[in-house]
N, C-alpha and C positions, 0 to 999 in steps of 0.2 A: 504493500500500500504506500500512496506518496503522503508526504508528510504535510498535513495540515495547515495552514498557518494563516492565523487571526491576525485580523490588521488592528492595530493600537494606534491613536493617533502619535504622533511624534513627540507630542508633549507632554505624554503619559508615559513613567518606567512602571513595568508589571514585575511580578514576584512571579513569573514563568521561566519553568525549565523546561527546556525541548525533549520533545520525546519522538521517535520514529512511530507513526500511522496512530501519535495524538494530538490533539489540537495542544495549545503552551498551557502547561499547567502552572500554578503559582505557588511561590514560594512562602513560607509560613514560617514564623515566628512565633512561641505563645508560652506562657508562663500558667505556673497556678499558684496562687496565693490561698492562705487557709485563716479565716477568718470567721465564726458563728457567731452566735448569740452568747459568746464568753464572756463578752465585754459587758454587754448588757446584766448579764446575771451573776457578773463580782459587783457591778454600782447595786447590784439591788443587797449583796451581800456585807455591801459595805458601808449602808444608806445610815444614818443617823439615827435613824427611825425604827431601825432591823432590831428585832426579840426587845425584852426588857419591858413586858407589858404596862408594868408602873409609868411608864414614860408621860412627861404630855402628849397629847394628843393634839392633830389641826385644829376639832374644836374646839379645846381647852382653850390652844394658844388663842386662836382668835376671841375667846369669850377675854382672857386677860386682857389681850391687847386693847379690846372694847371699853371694858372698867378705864383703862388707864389713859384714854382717849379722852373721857368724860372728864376727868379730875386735872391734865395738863394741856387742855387746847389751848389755853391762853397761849404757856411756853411754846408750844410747836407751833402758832400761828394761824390756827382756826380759827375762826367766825363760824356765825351763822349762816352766811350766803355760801360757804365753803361746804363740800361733800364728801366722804370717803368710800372707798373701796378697797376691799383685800387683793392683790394681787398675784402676793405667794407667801407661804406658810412653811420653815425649816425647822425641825426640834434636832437636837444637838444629842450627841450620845448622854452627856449628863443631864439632857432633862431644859436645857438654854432652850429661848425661842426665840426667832426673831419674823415677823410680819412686816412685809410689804404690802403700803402702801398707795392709793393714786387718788391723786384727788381733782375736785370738777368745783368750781366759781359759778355761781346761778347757772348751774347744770351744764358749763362748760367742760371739757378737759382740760384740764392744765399743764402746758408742757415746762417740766422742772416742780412738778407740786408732790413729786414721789417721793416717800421717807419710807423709814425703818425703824422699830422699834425693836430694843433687843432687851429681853426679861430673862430676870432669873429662874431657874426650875424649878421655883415654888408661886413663879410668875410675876415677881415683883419686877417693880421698872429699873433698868439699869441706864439705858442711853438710846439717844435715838439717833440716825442717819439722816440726813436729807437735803435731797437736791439744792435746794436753794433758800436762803434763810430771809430774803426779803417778805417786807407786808404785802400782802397782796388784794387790792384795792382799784377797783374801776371806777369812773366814772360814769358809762355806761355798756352795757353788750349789742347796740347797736352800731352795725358798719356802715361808714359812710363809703367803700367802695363797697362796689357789688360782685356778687356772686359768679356772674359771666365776666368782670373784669379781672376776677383771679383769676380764674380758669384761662382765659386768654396770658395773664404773664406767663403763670405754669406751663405752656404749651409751648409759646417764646422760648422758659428756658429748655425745656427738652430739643426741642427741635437744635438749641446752639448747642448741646451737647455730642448731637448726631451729627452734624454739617456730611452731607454727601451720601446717606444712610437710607436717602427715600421712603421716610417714614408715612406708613399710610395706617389707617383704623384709631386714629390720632381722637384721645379723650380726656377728659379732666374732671377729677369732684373734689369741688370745694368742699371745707367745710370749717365752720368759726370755733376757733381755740383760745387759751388766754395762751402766752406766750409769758412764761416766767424766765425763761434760761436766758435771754440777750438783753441785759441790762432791764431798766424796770419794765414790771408786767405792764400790758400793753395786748389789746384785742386784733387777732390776725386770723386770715384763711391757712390753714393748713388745705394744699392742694396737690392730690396724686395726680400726675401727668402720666398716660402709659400708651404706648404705640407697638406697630411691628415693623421691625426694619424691613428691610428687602429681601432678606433671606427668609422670612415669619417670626425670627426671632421676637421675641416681647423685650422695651427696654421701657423705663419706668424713672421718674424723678418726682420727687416730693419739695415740693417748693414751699416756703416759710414767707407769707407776703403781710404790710403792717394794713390791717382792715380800715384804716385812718386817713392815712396818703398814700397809700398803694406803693409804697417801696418794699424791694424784696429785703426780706432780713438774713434768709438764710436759706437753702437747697440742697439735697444729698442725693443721689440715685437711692432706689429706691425698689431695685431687685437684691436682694441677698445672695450672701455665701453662704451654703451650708454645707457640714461634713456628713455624709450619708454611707451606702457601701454598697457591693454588687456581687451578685453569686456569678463568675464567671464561666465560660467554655472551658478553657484552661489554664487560670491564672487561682483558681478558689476565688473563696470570697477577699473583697480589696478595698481599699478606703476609697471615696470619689469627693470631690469635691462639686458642689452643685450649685444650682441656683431656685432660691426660692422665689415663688411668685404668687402671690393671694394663700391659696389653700392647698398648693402644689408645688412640685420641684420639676426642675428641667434639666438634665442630663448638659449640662452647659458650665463650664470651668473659667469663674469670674478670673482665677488667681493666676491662670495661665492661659492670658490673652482671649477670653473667650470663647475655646474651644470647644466644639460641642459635638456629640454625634446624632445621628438623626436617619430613619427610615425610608430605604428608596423604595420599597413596596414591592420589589423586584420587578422593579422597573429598569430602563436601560437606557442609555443614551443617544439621540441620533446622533451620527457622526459622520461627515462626508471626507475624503482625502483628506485624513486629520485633523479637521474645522467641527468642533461638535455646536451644532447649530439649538439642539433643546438636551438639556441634563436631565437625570431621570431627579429632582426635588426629592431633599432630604428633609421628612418632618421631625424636626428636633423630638426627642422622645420624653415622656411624663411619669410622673410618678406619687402619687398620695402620700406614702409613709418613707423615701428618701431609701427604702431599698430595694433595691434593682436587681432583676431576675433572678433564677432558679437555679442555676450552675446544667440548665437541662434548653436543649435547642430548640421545645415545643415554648418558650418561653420567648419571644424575640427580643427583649431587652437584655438576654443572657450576652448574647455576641455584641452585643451594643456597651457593653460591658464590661468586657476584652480590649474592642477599640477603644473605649477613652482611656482604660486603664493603660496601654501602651500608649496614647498618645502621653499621657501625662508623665510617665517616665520617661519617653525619649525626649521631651522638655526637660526635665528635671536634669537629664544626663547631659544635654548642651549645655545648660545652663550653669549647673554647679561644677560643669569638666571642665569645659573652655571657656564658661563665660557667654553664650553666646543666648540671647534673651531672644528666643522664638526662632523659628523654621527661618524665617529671613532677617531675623539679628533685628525686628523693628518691635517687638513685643506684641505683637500679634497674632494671636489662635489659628491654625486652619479647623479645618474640620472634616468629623467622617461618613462616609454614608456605609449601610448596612445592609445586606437583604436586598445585592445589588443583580437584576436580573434573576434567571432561573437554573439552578443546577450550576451557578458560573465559577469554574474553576480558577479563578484569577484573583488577584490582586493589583492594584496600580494608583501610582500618585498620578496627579493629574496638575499642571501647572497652569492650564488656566482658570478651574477653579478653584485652584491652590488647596487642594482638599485627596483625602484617604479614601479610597473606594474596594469594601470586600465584598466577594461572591460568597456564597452559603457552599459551594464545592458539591459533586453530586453525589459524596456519600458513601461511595467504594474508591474512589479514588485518593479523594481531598475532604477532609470537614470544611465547617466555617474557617475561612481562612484569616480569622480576625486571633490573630497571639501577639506575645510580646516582642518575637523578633521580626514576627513579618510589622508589624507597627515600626518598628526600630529602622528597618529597611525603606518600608515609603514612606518615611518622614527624611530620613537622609536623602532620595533621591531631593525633596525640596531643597533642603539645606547647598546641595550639590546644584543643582538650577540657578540661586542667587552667587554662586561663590564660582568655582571654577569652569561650570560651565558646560561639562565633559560631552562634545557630541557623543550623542548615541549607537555609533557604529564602529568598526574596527576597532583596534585596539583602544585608541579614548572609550569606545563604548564599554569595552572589558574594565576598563578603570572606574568608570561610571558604576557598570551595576555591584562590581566588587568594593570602591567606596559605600554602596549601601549593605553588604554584606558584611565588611566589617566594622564599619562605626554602629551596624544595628546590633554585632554579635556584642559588641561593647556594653549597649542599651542591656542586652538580655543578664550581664553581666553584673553590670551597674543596679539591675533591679533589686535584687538579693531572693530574689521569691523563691520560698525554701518548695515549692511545687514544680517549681520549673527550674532549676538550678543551672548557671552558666554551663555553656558547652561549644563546642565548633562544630555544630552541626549546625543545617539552615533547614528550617520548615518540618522538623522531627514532629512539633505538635501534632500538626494538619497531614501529615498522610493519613493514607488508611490502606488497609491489605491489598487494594486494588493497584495499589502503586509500585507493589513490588521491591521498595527499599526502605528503609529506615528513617529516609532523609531525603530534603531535595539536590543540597552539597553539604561535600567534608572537604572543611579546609584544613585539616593534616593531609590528606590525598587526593585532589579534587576529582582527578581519574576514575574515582570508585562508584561515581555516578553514570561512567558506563559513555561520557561524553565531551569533560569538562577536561581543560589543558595541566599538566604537574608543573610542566615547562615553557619555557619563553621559546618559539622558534617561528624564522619569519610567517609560516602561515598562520599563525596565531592569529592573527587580524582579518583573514575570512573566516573565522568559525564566527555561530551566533554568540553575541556579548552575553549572554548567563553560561557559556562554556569558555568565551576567552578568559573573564573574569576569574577563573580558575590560577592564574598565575600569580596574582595579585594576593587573593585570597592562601596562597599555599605560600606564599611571602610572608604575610602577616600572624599566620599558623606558627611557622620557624621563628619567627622573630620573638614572640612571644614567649611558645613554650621548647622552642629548639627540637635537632630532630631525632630521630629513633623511636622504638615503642614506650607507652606510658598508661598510666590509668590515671585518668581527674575525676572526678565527681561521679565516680562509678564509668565513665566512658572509655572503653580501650582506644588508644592512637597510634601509629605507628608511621612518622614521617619520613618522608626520605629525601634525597637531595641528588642534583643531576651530575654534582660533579665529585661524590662519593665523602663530602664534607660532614666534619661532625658541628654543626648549628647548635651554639646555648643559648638561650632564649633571656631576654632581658624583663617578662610580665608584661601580661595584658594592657595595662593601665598606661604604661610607656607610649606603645605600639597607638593605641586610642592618640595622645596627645601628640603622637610626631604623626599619623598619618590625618590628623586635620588640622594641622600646623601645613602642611604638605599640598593640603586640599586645598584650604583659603589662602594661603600666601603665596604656594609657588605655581601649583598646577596652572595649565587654560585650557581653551576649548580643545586644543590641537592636543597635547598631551600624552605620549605612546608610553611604552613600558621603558626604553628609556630615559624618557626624564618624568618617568615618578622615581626612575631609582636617584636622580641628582636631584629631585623636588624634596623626597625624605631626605637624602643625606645634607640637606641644606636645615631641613627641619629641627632633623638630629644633632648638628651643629649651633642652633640657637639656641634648642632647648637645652643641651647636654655638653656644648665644645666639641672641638674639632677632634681633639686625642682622647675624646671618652670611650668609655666603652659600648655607649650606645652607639654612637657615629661607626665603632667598627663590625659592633652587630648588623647593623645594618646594610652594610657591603655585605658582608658576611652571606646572609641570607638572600639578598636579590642575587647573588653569584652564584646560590644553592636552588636557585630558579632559572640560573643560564642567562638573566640578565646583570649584562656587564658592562 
């Protein structure tokens, strides 16, 4: 049978390795993380409140705190016109209590009118907390701006927040508060402003305007961060960071640029001679209680789950390795789509919507193709698009997909995820029996994939780039853990070298920082397997000196790949 072969647009690197009479399978990265309901059930073990039935009680404390309300409003600053409410109620292992407070002026809210009262475990008064110690006194709770004219600044400022964002479903609700916190109380609209960008994202500002003269006093966004967690495909369960909105969460990562994953429905994209003319839409994904899927595929937030969780670590690994704040160094998020197409064995970064794209795999060949190193891999291919550039063909192309091979092997590295523990394999998650190997590459012997180059030799640059790449990647192999057989993390290796060389390896961690030292400073577009070897030795040099021993490992090794 002749060999298949699916068009990508140009702009898109896949996680596909070639196979004879198959279409390009994709290469997979994926971790497991192990995380339950532990955490949950040592806070309940450890709660103040746990055994010791004698203890006070919520309604104890609140009955105290009430007596003691009555006999010190003066001190705390009560009136008559003033209201309280309990907000939350802590008992202390000895028996302490203390109640929060919120209080409301002729049935206003008052922002800055929260205290604490902290009692002894026999309920006596000890001290109280609170916001703000001025009197609190109006003249009147009637505004002399209006209702549509908050609403209007509120929208103002969201909109100058978004500049360029296309915000449409564009709403505001006022509503009148005493404003105690910005110098003296003083009557103001508290107004949510909330739209959807142009991708349907929801972004949200809460504007502080003076009810009097209509100047703003103060503004915050007004989507949250929350910590939540997600039962993964292969990674266990895992921390996420997300975003609150009203009564729900959105799978969307305020703290790292906004990154979000989102549902292509298994849809697909039109694409003409590399021009994708309509994307299959990603609808950001939701969530009630902040955690996310089942660690099972009938679940679709599971694999949605995997990808932000890789997205979030191959961020963390730019950023706290090299420095380097976001896929294009500008502090902003891509993002991923899910449940792309049917049966679709692939993987692929795509640069012109600068976003992760997984297929679900048809299941005897590939799983969900969303793990930690194929995440680690199509976030490099971006990283590699803003920085060196590497055409996608011949030998640059070999450099290209092998740049994402090993800065993503780094990611899987860097994770520490005791479920998925580092290795040099590529895509070990996501086989399945029907794939007939372990893996989709081994960079101790790239060869063993039955297609992939050990060695540098001029035809190296007509093979397909996820087989040239093989040189590169058995480069970075040596360099690290150097060559002959070995066991790491339960993995047997057994490297070898073209010109019968014994290669020590200087660690992983090295290898990561001289080979995107290498990528960003010296590579370009043009860039063949000769001068990546004078790109790193130059790398190796800045980081390390000229007469280090990295500088000589590094000859070392490219020499043990026949580039010389």
């Amino acid at each position: 049978m002749s060999r298949i072969r699916q068009h990508v647009p140009a702009s898109r690197k896949d996680h596909t390795s070639r196979t004879s009479g198959a279409s390009r399978t994709p290469r997979r990265l994926a971790t497991a993380g192990v995380a339950t309901t532990a955490a949950v059930l040592m806070a309940a073990a450890l709660s103040p409140t746990a055994g010791a039935a004698d203890r006070p009680t919520r309604t104890s404390a609140v009955a105290h705190a009430t007596d003691i309300l009555k006999d010190r409003a003066s001190a705390l600053g009560l009136t008559s016109a003033q209201g309280t409410a309990v907000r939350d109620v802590i008992v202390d292992r000895d028996g302490s209590q203390h109640v929060r407070y919120d209080r409301t002026y002729r049935g206003l809210p008052v922002l800055g009118g929260d205290f604490v009262l902290h009692l002894a475990p026999d309920g006596a008064y000890r001290s109280a907390s609170r916001a703000t110690r001025g009197t609190l006194s109006l003249p009147s709770v009637t505004p002399k701006v209006s209702a549509p004219k908050a609403a209007g600044i509120a929208t103002q400022a969201l909109r100058a927040v978004n500049l360029g964002q296309g915000l449409k479903k564009l709403r505001a609700k006022p509503r009148l508060v005493v404003d105690a916190l910005h110098g003296a109380p003083k009557l103001a609209w508290r107004t949510d402003a909330v739209a959807q960008d142009g991708q349907g994202n929801p972004v949200a500002r809460t504007v502080l305007t003076d009810a009097t003269t209509g100047a703003q006093i103060d503004a915050w966004d007004s989507i949250e961060t929350a910590t939540g967690d997600g039962a993964s495909l292969y990674s266990g369960t895992v921390p996420l960071e997300t975003t609150s909105s009203g009564s729900s969460y959105q799978l969307k990562d305020p703290t790292r640029g906004n990154t979000y994953t989102g549902d292509a429905a298994n849809k697909t994209d039109l694409c003409i001679f590399g021009i994708c003319f309509i994307r299959a839409p990603a609808t950001v994904f939701t969530d009630s209680d902040n955690h996310w899927g089942t660690g099972a595929t009938a679940d679709r937030a599971s694999a949605a789950v995997d990808a932000q969780y890789g997205t979030n670590e191959t961020w963390d690994y730019y950023k706290n390795v090299h420095g380097r704040n976001g896929i294009a160094g500008d502090g902003k998020g891509s993002y991923n789509r899910v449940h792309y197409g049917n049966n679709y064995n692939n993987a692929f970064w795509d640069d012109g919507c600068f976003c992760m794209t997984y297929g679900d795999g048809d299941g005897s060949t590939f799983g969900p193709l969303v793990a930690l190193d194929v995440a680690g891999h199509e976030m490099t291919h971006g990283v590699t698009s803003k920085t060196a550039a590497l055409n996608y063909s011949g030998e640059s192309g070999g450099l290209n997909e092998a740049t994402s091979d090993i800065l993503g092997t780094m990611v899987e590295w860097y994770a520490g995820n005791p479920s998925d523990v580092g290795d040099y394999l590529i895509g070990e998650e996501i086989v399945r029996s029907g794939f007939g190997k372990p893996a989709l590459r081994f960079m101790d012997k790239p060869s063993r994939d039955g297609n992939s180059a050990d060695y540098w030799s001029s035809s190296v640059g007509n093979l397909d780039v996820h087989y040239s790449s093989g040189v590169a990647n058995h480069f970075a192999y040596l360099l690290a853990e150097g060559s002959g057989p070995k066991t790491i993390n339960g993995v047997s290796y057994d490297s070898p070298t073209y010109n019968g060389s014994t290669v020590t390896g200087i660690g992983r961690d090295k290898v990561g920082k001289i080979w995107y030292r290498a990528l960003t400073v010296y590579m370009t577009s043009s860039t063949k397997y000769a001068g990546a070897r004078t790109a790193t030795l130059n790398a190796a040099k800045d980081l390390y000196g000229a007469s280090s021993t990295e500088y000589a490992a590094v000859a070392a090794a490219w020499s043990a790949v026949n580039v010389n």
